[in-house]
C-alpha positions as CSV (number, residue, x, y, z in Angstrom):
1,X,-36.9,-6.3,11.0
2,X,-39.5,-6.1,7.8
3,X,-43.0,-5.9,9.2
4,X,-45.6,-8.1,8.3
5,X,-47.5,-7.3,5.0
6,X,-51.1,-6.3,6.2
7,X,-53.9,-8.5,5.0
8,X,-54.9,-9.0,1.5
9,X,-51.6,-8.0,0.5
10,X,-49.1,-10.1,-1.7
11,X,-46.4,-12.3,0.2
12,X,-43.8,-10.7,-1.7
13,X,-43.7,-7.5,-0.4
14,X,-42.4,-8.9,2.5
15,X,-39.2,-10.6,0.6
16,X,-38.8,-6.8,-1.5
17,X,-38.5,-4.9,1.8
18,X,-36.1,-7.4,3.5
19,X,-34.2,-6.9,0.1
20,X,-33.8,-3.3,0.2
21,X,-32.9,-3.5,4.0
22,X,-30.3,-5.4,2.7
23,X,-29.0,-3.3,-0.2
24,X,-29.1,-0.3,2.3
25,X,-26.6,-2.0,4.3
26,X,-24.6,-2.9,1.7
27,X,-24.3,0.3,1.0
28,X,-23.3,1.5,3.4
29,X,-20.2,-0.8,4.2
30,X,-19.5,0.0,0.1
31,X,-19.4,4.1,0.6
32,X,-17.3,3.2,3.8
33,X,-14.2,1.5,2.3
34,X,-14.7,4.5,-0.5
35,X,-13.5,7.0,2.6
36,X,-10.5,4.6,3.8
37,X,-11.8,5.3,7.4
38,X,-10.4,2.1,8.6
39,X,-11.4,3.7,12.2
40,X,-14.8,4.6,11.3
41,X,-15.2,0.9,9.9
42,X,-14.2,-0.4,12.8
43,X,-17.1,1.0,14.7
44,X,-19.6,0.0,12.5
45,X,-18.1,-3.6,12.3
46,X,-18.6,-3.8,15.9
47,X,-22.1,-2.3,15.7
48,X,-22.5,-4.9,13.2
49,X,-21.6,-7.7,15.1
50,X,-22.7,-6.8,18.0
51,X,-26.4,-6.7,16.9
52,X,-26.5,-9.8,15.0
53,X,-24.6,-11.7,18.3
54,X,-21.1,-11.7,18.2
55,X,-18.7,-11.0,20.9
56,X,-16.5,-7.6,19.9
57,X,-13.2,-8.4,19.5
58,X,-10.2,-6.8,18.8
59,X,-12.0,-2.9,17.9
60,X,-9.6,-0.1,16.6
61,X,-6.5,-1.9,16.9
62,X,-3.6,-3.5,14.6
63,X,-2.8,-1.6,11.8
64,X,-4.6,1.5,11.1
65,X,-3.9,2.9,7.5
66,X,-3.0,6.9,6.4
67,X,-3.8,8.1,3.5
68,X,-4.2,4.7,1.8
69,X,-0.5,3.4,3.2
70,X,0.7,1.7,5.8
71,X,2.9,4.2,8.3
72,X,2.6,2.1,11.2
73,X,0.8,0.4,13.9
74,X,-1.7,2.1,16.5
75,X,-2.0,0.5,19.5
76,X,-3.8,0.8,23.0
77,X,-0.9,0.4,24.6
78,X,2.1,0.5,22.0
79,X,5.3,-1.1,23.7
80,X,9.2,-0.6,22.7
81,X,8.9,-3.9,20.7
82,X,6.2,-2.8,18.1
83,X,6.2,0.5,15.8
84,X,5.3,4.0,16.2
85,X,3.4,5.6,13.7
86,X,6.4,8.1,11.8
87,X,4.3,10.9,10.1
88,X,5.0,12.2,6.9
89,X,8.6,13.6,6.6
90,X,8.5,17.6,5.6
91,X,10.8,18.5,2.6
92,X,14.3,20.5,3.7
93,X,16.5,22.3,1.8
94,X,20.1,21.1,1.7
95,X,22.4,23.5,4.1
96,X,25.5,23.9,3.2
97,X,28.0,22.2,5.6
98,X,30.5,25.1,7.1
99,X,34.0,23.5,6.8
100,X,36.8,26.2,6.8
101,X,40.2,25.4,4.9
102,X,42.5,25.0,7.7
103,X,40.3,23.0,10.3
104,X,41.0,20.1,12.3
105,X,39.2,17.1,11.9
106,X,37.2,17.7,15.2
107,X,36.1,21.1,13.6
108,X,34.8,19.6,10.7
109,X,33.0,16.9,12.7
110,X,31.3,19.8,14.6
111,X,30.2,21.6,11.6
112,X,29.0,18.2,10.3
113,X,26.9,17.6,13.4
114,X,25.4,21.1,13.9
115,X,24.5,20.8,9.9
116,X,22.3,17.1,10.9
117,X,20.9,18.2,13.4
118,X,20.0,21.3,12.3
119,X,18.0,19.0,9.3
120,X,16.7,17.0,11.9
121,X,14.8,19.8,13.9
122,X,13.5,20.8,10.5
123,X,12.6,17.2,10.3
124,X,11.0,17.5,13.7
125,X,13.0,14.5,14.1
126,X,15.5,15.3,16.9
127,X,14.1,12.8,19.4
128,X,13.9,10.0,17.3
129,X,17.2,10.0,15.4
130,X,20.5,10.5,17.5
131,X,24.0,12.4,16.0
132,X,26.9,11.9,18.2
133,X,30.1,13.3,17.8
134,X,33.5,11.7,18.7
135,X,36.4,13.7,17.8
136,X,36.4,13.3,14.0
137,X,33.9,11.1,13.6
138,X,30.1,11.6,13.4
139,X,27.5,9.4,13.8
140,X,24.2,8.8,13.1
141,X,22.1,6.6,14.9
142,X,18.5,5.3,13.4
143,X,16.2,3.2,15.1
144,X,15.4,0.1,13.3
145,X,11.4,1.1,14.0
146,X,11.6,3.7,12.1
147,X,14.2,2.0,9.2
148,X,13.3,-1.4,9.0
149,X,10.0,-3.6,9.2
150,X,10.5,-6.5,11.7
151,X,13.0,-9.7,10.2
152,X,13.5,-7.6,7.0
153,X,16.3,-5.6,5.2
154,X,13.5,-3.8,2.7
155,X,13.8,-0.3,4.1
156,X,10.5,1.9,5.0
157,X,9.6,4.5,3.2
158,X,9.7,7.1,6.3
159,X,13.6,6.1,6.0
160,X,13.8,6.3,2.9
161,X,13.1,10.3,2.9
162,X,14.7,10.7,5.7
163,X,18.1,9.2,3.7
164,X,17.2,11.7,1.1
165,X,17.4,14.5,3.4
166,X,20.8,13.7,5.3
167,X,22.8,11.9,2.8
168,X,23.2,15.2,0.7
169,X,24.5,17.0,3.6
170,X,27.0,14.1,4.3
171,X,27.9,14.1,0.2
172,X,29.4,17.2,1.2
173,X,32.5,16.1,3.3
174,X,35.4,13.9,2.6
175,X,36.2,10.9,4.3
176,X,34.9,7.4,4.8
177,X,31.5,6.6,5.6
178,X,30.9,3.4,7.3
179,X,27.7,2.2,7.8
180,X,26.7,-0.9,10.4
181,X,24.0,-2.8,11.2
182,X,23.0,-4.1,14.5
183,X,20.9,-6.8,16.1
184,X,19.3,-7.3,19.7
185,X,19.9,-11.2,21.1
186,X,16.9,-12.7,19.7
187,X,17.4,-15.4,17.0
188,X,15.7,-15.3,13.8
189,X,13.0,-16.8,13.2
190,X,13.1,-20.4,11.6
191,X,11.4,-19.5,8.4
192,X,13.8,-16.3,8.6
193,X,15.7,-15.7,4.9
194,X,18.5,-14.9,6.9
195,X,20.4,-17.9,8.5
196,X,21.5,-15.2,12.0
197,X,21.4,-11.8,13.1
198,X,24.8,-11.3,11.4
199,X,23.2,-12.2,8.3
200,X,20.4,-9.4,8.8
201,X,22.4,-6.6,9.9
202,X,24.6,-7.0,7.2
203,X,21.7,-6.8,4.7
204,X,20.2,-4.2,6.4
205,X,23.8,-2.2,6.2
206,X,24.1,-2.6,2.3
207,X,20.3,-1.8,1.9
208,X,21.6,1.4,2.8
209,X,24.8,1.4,1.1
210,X,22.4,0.7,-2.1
211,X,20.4,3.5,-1.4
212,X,23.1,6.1,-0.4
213,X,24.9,4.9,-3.8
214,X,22.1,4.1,-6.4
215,X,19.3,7.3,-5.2
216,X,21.9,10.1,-3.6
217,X,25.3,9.4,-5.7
218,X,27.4,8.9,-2.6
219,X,30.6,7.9,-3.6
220,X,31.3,4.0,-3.2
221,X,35.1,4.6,-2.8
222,X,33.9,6.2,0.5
223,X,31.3,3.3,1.7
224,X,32.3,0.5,3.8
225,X,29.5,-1.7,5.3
226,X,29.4,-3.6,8.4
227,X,26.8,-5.9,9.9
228,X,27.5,-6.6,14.0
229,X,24.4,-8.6,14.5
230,X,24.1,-8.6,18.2
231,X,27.9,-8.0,19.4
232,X,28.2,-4.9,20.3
233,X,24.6,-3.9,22.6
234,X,24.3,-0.1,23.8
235,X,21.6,-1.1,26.3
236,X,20.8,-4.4,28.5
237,X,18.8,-7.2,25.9
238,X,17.2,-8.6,28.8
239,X,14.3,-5.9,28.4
240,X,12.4,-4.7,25.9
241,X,13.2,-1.1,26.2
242,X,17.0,-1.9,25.7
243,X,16.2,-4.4,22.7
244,X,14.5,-1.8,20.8
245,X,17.8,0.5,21.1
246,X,20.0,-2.4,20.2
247,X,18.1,-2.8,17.2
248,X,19.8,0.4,14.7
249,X,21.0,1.3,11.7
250,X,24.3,3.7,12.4
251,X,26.2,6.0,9.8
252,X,29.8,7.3,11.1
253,X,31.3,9.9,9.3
254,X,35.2,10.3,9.2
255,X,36.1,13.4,8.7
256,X,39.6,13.9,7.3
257,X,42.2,16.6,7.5
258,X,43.8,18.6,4.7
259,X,46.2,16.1,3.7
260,X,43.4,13.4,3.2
261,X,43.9,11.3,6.3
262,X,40.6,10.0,7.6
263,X,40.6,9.2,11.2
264,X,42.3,5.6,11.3
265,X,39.3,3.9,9.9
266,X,39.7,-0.1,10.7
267,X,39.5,-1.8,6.9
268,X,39.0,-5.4,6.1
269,X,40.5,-6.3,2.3
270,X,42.3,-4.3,-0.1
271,X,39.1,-1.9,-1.3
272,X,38.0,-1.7,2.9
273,X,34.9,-3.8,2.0
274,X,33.9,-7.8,2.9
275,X,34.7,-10.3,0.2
276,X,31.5,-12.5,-0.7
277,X,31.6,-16.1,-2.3
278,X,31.0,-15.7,-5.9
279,X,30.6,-18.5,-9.0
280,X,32.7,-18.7,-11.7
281,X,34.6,-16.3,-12.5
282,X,34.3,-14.1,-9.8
283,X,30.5,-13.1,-10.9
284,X,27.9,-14.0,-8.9
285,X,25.1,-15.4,-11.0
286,X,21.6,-14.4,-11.0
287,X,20.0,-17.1,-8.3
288,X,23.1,-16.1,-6.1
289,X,22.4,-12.3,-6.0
290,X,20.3,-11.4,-2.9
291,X,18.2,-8.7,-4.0
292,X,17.1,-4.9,-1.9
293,X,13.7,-3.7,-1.5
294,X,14.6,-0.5,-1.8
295,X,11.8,2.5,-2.0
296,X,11.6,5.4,-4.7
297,X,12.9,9.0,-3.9
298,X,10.6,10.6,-1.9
């Protein structure tokens, strides 16, 4: 608080020094967005308020930003329903995938699955992102924290490098790929673009279809796409802890054998995709077309 001006002296040094008090704090608040020490400026906010009356609410949580993006939300007390902060995903070189002439399909699988997960630990990713293995098939199983925001088929960025490192290693085998989506039990919202969970997981399934086609030249005679919305739980929806594992993105692989038989893959139409309406001609037109947010390589 400006002092008094002693007497004799003019009225408007007081007005000057409350200015520059002022301008100090400015300042101050201006060189602390500079830093992006969202943290740091939630300290001072409080400080702020704190002095001038206000109650402190809600200091050093929602979402707390990295290096100028968003990775994902900080909490006190982060729950299975809300996202974990996924740190910046280390670049791996490609392995090659060890499949012998002569193996079975179940050896391939295993050289398939030893190859992922041997990415993954690179990754540092082993307990996040699960590879199972079922005779010839492969599968990988991605939390929809870590590859989709909340109500939305636009992939993250974390899962978008994380594609970038696996999908090369599956380019590698033969087969079909078939790539689901899946729900919990929860409706969508009302003001939801998608009219049901099947809806979402479907868009969701192709985002990655997209992606594994447009950024890491999979082969689209091998993709088919699947959205399950909440049909087929792996864990109870009546809790939030099995919620958050019913929410996932999965990739199966299916290996084939030396003749090129897959491993019985289940098909829907004569190209193993889903027909969608289309206008005229077979083409959908432009205000039909649903479009991807898809992120760049990374």
């Amino acid at each position: 608080m400006a002092k008094k001006p002693a007497a004799g002296a003019p009225a408007w040094m007081a007005t000057f020094a409350d200015l520059m008090s002022l301008l100090l704090v400015l300042f101050v608040l201006l060189l602390t967005f500079a830093e992006m020490d969202v943290i740091k400026y939630k300290q001072i906010a409080g400080s702020v308020k704190t002095a001038f009356g206000f109650s402190k609410q809600d200091e050093l949580a929602g979402v707390v930003e990295l290096d100028g993006s968003i990775l994902g939300k900080a909490l006190k007390q982060p729950t299975p329903d809300t996202p974990r902060i996924v740190s910046n995903i280390p670049p791996v070189e490609t392995p090659e995938v060890e499949i012998k002439e002569g193996d079975s399909k179940s050896e391939k699988a295993e050289a398939l699955e030893e190859t992922l997960e041997t990415v993954l630990h690179k990754m540092g990713m082993t307990n996040q992102i699960g590879v199972d293995r079922k005779d010839g098939d492969v599968v990988v199983r991605f939390p929809n924290e870590i590859a989709f925001p909340s109500g939305s088929s636009g992939m993250t960025a974390e899962f978008a490098a994380i594609l970038n490192r696996l999908v090369p290693v599956i380019n590698q085998t033969e087969g079909q790929v078939v790539v689901s989506g899946h729900t919990d039990n929860i409706p969508v919202s009302s003001n939801s673009p998608y009219i049901s969970n099947w809806d979402l997981s479907a868009a969701r399934a192709t985002s990655v279809i997209h992606y594994m086609i447009d950024q890491n030249g999979t082969d689209p005679a091998r993709m088919v796409v699947q959205g399950h919305g909440d049909s087929r739980p792996i864990a109870d929806n009546s809790t939030p802890e099995g919620r958050a594992q019913n929410r996932r993105v999965e990739i199966m692989i299916e290996m084939v054998d030396d003749a090129g038989n897959n491993s019985g893959a289940t098909t829907s139409g004569p190209t193993g995709g889903t027909n969608t309406e289309t206008g005229s001609g077979g083409i959908p037109s432009p205000e039909q077309r649903r479009s991807f947010s898809v992120p760049g390589n990374q």
